[in-house]
C-alpha positions in Angstrom: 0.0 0.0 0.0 1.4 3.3 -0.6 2.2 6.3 1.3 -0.2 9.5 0.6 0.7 12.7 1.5 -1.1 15.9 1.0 0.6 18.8 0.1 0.1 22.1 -1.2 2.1 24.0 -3.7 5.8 24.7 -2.7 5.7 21.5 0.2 8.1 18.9 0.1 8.9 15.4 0.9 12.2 13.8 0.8 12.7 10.1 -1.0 16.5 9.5 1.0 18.3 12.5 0.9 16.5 13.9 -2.5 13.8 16.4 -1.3 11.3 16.9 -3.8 8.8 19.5 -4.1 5.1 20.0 -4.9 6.1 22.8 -8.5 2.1 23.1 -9.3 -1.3 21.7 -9.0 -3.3 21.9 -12.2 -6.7 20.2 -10.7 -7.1 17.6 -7.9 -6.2 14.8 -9.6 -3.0 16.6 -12.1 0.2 17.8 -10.2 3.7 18.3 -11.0 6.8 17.7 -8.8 9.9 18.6 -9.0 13.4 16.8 -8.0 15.0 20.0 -6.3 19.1 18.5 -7.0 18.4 18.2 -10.8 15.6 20.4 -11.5 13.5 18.3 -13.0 9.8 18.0 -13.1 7.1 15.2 -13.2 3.8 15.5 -14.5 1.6 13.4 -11.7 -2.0 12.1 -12.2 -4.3 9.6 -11.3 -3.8 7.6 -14.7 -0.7 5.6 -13.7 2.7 5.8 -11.6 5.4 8.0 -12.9 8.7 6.2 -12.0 10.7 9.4 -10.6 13.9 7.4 -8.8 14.6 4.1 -9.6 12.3 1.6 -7.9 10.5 4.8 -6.4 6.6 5.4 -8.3 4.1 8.4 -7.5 1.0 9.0 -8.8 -2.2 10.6 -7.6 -4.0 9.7 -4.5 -7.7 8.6 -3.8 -10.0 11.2 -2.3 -8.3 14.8 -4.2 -9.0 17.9 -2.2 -9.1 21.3 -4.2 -5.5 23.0 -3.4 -3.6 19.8 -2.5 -1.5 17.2 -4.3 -2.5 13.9 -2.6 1.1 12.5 -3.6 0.5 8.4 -3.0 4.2 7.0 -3.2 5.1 3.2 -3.9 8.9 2.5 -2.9 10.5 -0.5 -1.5 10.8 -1.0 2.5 14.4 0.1 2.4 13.5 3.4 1.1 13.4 6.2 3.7 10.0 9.4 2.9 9.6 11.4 5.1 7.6 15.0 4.9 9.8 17.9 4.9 9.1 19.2 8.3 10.1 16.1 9.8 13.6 15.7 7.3 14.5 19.0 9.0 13.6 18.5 12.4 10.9 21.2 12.9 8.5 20.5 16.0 5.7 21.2 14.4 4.4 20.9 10.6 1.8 23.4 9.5 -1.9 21.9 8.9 -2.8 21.2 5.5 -6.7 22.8 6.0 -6.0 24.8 9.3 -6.8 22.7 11.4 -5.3 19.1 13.3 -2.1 18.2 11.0 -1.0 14.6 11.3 3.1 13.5 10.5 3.4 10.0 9.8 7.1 8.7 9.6 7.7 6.0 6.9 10.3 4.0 5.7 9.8 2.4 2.1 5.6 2.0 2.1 5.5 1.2 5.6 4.1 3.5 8.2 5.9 3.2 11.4 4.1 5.9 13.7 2.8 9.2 13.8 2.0 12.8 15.6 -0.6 15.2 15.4 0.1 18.6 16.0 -2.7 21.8 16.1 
């Protein structure tokens, strides 16, 4: 099962030490990302997974919100993602839709715990 995380424009996750950001959202279910080291930038939808490190697949999560990229991310077990906030260290992540925001530490596609914040 994949991770989903939902982000607005200009968030980022982090597949190992390559952070990757949230470059535009065209509609809930069509996003682009972008690999901040090399520039480059994925077109993301909900047709099928866009490979964008080797063994490492994102496409767009189940139940889109207007403003967010649900980013749903397939990568093996061995595979550190993690949100940004939580890469860096900061106490506390900002809420997606103002209200309670949830981190959920991952490794690979497996959710090992999590904090909510408000």
């Amino acid at each position: 099962m994949p991770l989903v995380l939902s982000l607005r424009v200009g968030q980022d996750f982090y597949v190992g030490d390559e952070q990757v950001v949230v470059h535009k959202v065209h509609d809930p279910r069509r996003f682009e990302l972008r690999v901040v080291r090399t520039d480059r930038v994925f077109g993301i939808s909900d047709k099928e997974a866009v490979e964008i490190f080797d063994d490492v697949f994102v496409s767009a999560g189940d139940r889109p919100q207007n403003g967010l990229a649900r980013v749903a991310i397939d990568a093996p077990r061995e595979i550190e993602i993690l949100r940004g906030e939580r890469y860096r260290g900061e106490e506390k992540p900002e809420p997606v839709d103002g209200g309670e925001a949830t981190v959920k530490f991952a490794k690979g596609s497996q959710i090992w715990g999590s904090r909510s914040f408000r």
